[in-house]
Residue, then its C-alpha position, 0 to 999 in steps of 0.5 A: x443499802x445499809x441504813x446510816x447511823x444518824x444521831x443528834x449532836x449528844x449521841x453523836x459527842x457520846x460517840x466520839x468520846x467513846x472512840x477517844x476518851x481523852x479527847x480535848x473536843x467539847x460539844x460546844x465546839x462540835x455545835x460551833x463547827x455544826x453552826x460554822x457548817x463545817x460539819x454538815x447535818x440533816x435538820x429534822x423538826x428541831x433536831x439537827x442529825x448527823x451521819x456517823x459514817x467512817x468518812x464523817x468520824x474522820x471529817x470530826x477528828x480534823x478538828x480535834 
């Protein structure tokens, strides 16, 4: 079973820009969705994590 590839809401904007460079997508609004629950996350301690899946970059990119 592959280990999913969980990262913070940094890593995971970092992601998403170097998938598309010119994105107009902020971190605040990828915060706003994670808030809105639009974007499920796994809260760990303070740490809010998500799974960078292909089906959870195609769920970000419906926002853009």
């Amino acid at each position: 079973m592959p280990v999913p590839r969980m990262r913070t809401l940094p890593e995971a904007y970092a992601e998403l820009k170097k998938a598309d460079p010119s994105t107009a997508y902020t971190l605040r609004a990828l915060r706003a969705a994670v808030n809105k629950g639009e974007i499920p996350v796994v809260n760990i301690g303070n740490k809010r994590l998500i799974n960078l899946e292909e089906d959870l970059i195609i769920q970000m990119r419906q926002f853009l």
